[in-house]
C-alpha positions as CSV (number, residue, x, y, z in Angstrom):
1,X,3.8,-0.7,-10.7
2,X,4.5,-4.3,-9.7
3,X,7.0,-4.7,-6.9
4,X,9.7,-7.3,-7.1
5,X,8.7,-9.5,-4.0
6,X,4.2,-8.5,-5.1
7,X,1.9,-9.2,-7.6
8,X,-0.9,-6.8,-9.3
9,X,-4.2,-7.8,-7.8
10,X,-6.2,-6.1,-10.1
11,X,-7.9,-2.4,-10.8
12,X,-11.5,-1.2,-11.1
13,X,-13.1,1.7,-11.9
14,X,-11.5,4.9,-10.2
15,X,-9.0,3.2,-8.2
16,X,-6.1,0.2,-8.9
17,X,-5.5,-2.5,-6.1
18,X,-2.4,-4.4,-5.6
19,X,-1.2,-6.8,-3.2
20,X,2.2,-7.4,-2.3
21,X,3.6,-10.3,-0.2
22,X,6.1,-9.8,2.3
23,X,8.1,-11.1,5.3
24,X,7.6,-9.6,8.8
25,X,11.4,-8.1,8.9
26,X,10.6,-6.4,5.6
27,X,7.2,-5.1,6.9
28,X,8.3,-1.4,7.4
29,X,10.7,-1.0,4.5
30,X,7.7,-2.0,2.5
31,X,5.3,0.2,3.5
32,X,7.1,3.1,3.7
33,X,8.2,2.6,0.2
34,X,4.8,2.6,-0.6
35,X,3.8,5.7,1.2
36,X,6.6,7.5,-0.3
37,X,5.5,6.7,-4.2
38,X,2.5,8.9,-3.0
39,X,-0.4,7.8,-4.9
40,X,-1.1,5.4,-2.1
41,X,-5.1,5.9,-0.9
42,X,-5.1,2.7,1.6
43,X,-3.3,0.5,3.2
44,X,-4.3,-2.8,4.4
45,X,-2.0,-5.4,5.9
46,X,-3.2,-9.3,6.4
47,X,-2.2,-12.3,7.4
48,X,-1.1,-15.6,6.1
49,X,-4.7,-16.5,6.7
50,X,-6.0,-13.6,4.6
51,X,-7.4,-11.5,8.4
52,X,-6.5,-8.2,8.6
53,X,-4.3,-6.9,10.9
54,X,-3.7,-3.4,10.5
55,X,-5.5,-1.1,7.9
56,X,-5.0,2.8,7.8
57,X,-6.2,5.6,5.4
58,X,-3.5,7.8,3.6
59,X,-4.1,11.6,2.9
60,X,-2.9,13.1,0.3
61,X,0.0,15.5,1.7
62,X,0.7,13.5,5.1
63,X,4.0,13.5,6.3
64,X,6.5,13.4,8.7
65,X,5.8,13.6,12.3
66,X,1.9,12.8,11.1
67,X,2.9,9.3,10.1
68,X,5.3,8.2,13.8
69,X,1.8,6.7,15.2
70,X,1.1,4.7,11.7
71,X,5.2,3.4,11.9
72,X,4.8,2.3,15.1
73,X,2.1,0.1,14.8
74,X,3.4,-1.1,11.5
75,X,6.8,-1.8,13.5
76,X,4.9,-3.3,16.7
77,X,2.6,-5.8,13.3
78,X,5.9,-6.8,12.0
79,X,7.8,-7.7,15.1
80,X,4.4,-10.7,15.3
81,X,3.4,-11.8,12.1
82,X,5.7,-14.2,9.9
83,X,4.8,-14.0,6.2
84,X,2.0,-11.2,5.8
85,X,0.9,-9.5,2.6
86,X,-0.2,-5.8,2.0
87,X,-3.4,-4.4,0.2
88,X,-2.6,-1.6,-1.5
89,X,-5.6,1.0,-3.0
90,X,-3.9,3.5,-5.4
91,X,-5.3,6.9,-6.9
92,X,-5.9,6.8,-10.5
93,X,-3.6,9.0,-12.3
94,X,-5.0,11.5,-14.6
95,X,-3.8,11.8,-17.9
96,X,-3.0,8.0,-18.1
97,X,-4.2,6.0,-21.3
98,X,-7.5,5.9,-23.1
99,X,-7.5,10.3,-23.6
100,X,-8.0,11.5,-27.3
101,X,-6.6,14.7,-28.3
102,X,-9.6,16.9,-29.0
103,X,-9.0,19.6,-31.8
């Protein structure tokens, strides 16, 4: 999936990667969009200059309360950082393309 305001960076092997540019108010929004598609393995947020700022693992099943510390930083990134972009490492999903029916 290609987000309006992102662009596909690519996928390899057992995992896709996709960056998606943002602005600093739309940090959070972003990113919890993101987590809430699900597939999300990692996320990594950098700056115009390519550094990275933030980066934090995803677990399959996290939710809720586990996430407030990962929000806060997030919020605390966006409130100091103009244009930014996130890194975004996806699960494969089984049962995608390139299967053959075996009978």
């Amino acid at each position: 999936m290609t987000y309006a305001d992102g662009e596909a960076a690519g996928a390899g092997g057992e995992q896709e990667r996709e960056r998606v540019h943002t602005t600093g108010d739309r940090l959070l929004e972003t990113v919890k969009r993101i987590v809430r598609e699900g597939n999300a393995r990692r996320i990594v947020i950098r700056n115009d200059e390519d550094k990275v700022i933030l980066e934090f693992p995803l677990t399959a099943g996290v939710v809720g309360a586990a996430l407030l510390p990962v929000w806060a930083a997030v919020g605390a990134v966006a409130a100091l950082v103009g244009n930014c972009s996130i890194e975004v490492e996806r699960r494969e999903e089984r049962g995608a393309e390139g299967e053959e029916d075996t009978v």
